[in-house]
C-alpha positions in Angstrom: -20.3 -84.3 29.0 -22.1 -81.9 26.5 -24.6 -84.2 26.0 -25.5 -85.0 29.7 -25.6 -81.4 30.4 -28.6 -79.4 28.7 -27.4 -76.0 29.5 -24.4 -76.5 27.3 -26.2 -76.3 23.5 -24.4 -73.6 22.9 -20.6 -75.4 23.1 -19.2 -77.0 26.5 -16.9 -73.9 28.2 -13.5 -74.5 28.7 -12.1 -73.7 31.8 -11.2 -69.9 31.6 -14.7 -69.4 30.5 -16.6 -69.0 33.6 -18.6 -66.5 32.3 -20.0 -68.0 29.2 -21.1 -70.9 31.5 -23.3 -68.3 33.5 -24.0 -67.1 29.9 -25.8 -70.4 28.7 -26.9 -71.2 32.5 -28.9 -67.6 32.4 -30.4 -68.6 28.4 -31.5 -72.6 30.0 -33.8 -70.5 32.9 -35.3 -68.3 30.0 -38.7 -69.2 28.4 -38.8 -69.3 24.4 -38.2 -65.3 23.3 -37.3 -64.5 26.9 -34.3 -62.0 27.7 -31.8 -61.7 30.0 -29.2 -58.8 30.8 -26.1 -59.8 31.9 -22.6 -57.9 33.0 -19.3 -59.2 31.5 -15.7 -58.7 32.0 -14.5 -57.4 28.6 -12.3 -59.9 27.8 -15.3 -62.4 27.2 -16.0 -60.3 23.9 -12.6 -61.3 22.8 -10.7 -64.2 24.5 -9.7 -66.5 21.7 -10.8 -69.7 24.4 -14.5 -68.6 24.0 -14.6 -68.0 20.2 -16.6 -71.3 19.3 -19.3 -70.2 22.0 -19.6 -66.7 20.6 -20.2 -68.0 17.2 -22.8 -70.6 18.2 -24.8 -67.7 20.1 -24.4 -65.5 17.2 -25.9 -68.0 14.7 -28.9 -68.8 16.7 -29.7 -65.5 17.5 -29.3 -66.1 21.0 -27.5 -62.9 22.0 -28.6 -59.8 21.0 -26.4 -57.1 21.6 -23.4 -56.0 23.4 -23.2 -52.6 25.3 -19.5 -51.3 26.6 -20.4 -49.6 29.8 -18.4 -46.2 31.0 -15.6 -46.9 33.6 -16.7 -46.1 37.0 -20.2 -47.8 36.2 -20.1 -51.1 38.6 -17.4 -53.0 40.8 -14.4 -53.2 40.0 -14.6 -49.5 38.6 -11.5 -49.6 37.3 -13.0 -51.7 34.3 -15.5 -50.4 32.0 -18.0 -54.2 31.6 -20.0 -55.1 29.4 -23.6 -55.6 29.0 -25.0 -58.9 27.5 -28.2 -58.5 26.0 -29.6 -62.8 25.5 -32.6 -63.7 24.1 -34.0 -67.5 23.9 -34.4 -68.2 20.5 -37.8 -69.7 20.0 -39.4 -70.9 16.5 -38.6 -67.7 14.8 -35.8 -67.7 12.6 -32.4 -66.3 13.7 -32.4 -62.8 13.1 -29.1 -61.8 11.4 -27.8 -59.3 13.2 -26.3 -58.0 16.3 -26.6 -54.5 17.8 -23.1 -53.1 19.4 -23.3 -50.1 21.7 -20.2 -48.2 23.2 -21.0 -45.7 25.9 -17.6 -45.4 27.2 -17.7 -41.6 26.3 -19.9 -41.0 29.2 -17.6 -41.9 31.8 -16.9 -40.4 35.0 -15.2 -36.9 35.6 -14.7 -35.0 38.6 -16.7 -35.9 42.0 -19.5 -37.6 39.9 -20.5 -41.2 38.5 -20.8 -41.7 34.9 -23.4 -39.8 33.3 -26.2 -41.9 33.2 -29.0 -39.8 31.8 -26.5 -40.0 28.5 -26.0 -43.7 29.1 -29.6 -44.7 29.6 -30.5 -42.3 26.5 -27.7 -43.5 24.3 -28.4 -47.0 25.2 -32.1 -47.2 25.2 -32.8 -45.3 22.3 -30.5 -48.1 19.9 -32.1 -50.9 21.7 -35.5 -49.4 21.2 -35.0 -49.1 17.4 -32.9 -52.3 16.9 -35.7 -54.5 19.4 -38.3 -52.9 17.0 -36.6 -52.8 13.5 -34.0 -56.2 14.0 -31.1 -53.2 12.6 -30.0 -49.5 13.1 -28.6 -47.2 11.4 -24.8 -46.5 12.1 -24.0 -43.5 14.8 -20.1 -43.1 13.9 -18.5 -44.2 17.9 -21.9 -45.0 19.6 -23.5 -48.3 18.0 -24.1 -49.7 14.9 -26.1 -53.3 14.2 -23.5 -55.6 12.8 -24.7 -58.5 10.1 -23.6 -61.9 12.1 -22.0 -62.8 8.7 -19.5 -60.3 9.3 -18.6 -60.9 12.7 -18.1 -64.8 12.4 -14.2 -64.3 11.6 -11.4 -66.2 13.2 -11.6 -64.6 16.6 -15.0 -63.9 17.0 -14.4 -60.7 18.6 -17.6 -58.8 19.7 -15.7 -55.6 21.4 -18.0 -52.4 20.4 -14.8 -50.7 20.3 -13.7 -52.2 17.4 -16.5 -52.6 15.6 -17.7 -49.0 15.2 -16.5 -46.1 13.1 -14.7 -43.6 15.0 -17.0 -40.4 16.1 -17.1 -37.4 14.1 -15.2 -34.9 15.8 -16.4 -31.3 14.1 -14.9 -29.1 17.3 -12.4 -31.2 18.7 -10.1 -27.8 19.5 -12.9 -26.1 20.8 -13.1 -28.6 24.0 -10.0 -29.0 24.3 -9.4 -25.2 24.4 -12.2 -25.8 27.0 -10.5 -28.4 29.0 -7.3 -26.4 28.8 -9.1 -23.6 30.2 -9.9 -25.3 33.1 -6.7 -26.8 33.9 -5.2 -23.1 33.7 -7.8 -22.4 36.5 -7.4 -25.4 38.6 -3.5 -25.4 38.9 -3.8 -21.5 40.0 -5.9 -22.9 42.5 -3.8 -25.8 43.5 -0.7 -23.1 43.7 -3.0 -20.6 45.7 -3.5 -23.7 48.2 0.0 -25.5 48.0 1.0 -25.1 51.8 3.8 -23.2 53.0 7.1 -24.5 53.9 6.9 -26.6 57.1 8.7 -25.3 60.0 10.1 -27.6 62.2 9.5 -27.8 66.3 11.4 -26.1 68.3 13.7 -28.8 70.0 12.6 -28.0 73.3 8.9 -28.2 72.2 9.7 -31.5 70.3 8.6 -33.6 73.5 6.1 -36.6 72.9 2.4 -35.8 73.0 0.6 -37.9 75.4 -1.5 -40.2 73.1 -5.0 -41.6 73.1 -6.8 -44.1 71.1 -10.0 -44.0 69.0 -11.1 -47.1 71.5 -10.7 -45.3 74.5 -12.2 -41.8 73.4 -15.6 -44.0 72.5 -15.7 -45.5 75.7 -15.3 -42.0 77.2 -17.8 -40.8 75.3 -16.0 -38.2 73.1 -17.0 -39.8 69.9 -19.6 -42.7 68.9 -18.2 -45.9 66.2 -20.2 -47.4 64.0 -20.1 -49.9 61.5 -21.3 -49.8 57.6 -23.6 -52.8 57.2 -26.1 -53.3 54.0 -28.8 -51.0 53.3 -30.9 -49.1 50.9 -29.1 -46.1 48.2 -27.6 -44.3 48.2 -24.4 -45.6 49.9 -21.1 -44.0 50.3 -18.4 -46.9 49.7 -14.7 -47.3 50.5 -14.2 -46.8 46.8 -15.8 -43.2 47.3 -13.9 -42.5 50.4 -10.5 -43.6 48.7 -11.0 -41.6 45.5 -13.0 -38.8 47.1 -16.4 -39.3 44.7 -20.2 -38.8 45.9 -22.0 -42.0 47.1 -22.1 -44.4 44.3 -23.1 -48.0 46.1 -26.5 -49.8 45.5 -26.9 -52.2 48.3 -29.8 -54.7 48.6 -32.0 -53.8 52.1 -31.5 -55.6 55.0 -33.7 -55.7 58.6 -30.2 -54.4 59.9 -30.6 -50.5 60.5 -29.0 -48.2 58.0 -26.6 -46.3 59.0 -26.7 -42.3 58.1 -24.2 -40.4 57.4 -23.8 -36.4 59.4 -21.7 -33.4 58.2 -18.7 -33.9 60.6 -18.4 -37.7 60.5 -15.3 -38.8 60.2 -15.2 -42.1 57.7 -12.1 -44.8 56.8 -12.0 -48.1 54.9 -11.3 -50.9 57.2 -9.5 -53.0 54.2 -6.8 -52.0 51.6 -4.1 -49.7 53.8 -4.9 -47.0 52.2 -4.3 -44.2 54.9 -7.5 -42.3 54.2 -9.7 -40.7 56.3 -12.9 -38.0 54.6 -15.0 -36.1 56.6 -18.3 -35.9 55.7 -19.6 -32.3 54.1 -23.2 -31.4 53.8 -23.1 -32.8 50.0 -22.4 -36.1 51.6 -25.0 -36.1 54.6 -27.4 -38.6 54.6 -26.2 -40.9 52.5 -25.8 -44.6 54.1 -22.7 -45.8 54.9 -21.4 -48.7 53.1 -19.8 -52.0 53.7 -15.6 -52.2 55.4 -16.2 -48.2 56.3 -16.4 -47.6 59.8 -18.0 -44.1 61.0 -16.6 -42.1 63.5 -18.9 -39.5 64.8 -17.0 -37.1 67.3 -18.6 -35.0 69.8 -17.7 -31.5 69.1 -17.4 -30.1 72.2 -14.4 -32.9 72.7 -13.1 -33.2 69.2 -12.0 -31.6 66.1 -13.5 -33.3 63.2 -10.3 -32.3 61.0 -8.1 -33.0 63.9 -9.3 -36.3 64.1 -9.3 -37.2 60.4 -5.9 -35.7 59.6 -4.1 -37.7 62.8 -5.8 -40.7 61.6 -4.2 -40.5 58.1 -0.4 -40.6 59.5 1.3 -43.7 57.7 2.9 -44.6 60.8 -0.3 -45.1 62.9 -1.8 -47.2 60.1 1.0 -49.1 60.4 0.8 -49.9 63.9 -2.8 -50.6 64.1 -3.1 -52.6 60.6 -3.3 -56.8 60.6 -1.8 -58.7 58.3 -3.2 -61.9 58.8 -5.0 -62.3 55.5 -4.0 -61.2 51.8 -5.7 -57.6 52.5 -4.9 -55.3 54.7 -7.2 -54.5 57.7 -7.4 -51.9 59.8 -8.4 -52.2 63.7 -9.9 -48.2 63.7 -9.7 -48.9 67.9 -6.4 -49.1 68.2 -5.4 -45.6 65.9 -4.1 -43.1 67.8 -4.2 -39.0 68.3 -2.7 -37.0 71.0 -4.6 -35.5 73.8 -4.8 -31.4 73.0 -6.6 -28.9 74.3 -9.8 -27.6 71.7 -8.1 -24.8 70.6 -4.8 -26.5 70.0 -6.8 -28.9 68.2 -8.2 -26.5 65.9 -5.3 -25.2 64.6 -3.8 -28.3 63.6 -7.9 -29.1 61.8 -7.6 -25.7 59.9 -4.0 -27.0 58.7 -5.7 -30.6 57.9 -8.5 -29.2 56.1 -6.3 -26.7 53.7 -4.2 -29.9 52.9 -7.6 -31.9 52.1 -8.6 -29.2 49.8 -5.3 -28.9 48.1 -5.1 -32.8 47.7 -8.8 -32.3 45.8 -7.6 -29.5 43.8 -4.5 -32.0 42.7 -7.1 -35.0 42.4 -9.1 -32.7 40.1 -6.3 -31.1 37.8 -4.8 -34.4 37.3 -8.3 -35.6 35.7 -8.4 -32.6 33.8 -4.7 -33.2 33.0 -5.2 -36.5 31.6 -8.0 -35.6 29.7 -6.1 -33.1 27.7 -3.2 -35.0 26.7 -5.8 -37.8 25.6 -8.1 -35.4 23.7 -4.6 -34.1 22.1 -2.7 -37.3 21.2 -6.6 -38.1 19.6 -6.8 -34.8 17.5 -3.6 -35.1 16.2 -4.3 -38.2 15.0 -6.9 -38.5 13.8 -6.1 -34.8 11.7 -8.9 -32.6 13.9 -5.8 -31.0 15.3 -2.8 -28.8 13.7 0.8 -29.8 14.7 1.3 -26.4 14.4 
């Protein structure tokens, strides 16, 4: 089977390998010395299935370097990937060694993406020298160029991570102290907007509210639906909406007409069941709106923005208007439902919705800070930057 394929010089991939069949696929369209720049799950750098593969790349020279991305970088941001840096080996001899760069340090915190200026920098800067040189000197936790001697070991294993001294840490206490500070600050404000105890209705006030749908106030007028579809940067996804982040999607163009984001749009994720609904603030204006969002834009004179957003959230309207017919979630937006309430009536229950939404951000944002001191901690201590004491 090797043999009648050409794309498989490198080893024939076994099943779970999918990716280093794209790998060799991607080095049999490349001219001699041509490169390619591929993303990769992590595991590819390590699973023992691929091992033979790795090794056969590694001894021809035909990959380069490997590059751990932040989390947060690309789909599914959960995962920090890997960058595959190829090369076709031509006549030249195989050069004999292999540059490893790990840029997880850069990753995401608060409302923003990764840092890419430091990615790009960090990155760039050890592929410029190791393109130019064939080897780099070692930066203790960002890269290093690895002989290939040393790396072809039983597993093979080609995670930065693992292959690069740790970083020196020469003020680890000071940011922390730093961190800490902020996290003092944040959970004052996360007190100051805790909302009070809730008060029930009256019994005789507890009557139904008549009810509307989202369906029938578009048809009347009262707000306008639209669609996300795909479109130029930059994009606010469902994954921003969900976790609360600025527009991080890259979308290829399309003849299909963007569509723009306006402060007061009300935005939800069609897919998932996740019971979220953001409005859209002037830092968010004009960005396009992604794919499985649908935009509600509600007239003012008819609707509360943060009236309509905060009934849209309750569980038990998701519930009645969410289909189950495939193995995610989705939401028919038409059929959610909010009462019908005079403007000013509808205001006070927005001013309530909107305190909650900042107090839900000021959680979001101390838990980051949160887990960032506890990691920076258990990391001092260990590695002796930190007193017990």
């Amino acid at each position: 089977m090797r043999g009648l394929n050409p794309r498989w010089e490198y080893g024939f991939p076994a099943r779970t390998e999918s990716e280093l069949a794209w790998v060799q696929h991607a080095l049999a369209r490349l001219r001699d010395g041509g490169t390619a720049v591929l993303p990769m799950p992590p595991a590819v750098a390590s699973r023992r299935s691929g091992r033979r593969i790795r090794a056969d790349l590694l001894r021809r020279g035909a990959l380069r370097a490997v590059v751990a991305l932040p989390a947060g970088a690309a789909p599914p941001y959960s995962v920090p990937l890997h960058l595959w840096v190829l090369r076709r080996p031509g006549r030249t001899h195989a050069q004999p060694e292999l540059l490893l760069v790990d840029a997880g340090r850069f990753t995401a915190e608060g409302r923003r993406g990764p840092d890419w200026p430091g990615v790009r920098e960090t990155v760039l800067d050890a592929w410029g020298a190791f393109d130019r040189d064939g080897s780099v000197g070692e930066r203790p936790g960002v890269a290093r160029s690895v002989p290939v001697i040393e790396l072809l070991e039983d597993d093979v294993d080609l995670t930065p991570a693992r292959r690069l001294p740790p970083p020196a840490d020469t003020d680890g206490a000071g940011r922390l102290a730093d961190v800490r500070a902020r996290l003092d600050e944040r959970l004052r404000l996360t007190a100051e907007l805790a909302p009070p105890p809730a008060e029930p209705v009256p019994s005789a006030a507890s009557g139904r509210l008549p009810l509307t749908t989202v369906g029938e106030l578009a048809r009347a007028g009262a707000l306008v639906m639209r669609t996300g579809g795909r479109a130029r940067v930059p994009v606010l996804t469902d994954h921003d909406v969900l976790t609360g982040t600025a527009p991080s999607g890259t979308l290829p163009e399309s003849e299909e007409e963007p569509v723009l984001t306006e402060p007061g749009d009300v935005v939800l994720p069609v897919l998932g069941g996740g019971g979220v609904a953001r409005v859209v603030d002037e830092a968010t204006a004009g960005a396009v709106l992604g794919r499985n969002l649908v935009l509600l834009r509600p007239d003012p004179a008819a609707l509360d923005a943060w009236f309509l957003a905060g009934f849209l959230r309750g569980t038990a309207n998701h519930r009645q208007a969410s289909s189950y017919a495939s193995t995610a979630t989705r939401l028919d937006v038409r059929r959610l439902q909010l009462p019908r309430l005079a403007p000013d009536e509808q205001r006070r229950y927005g001013e309530r919705f909107r305190a909650l939404d900042a107090f839900e951000r000021a959680l979001r944002e101390a838990g980051r800070l949160g887990e960032q001191l506890v990691r920076g901690m258990y990391d001092g201590l260990t590695a002796g930057t930190i007193a017990p004491d």
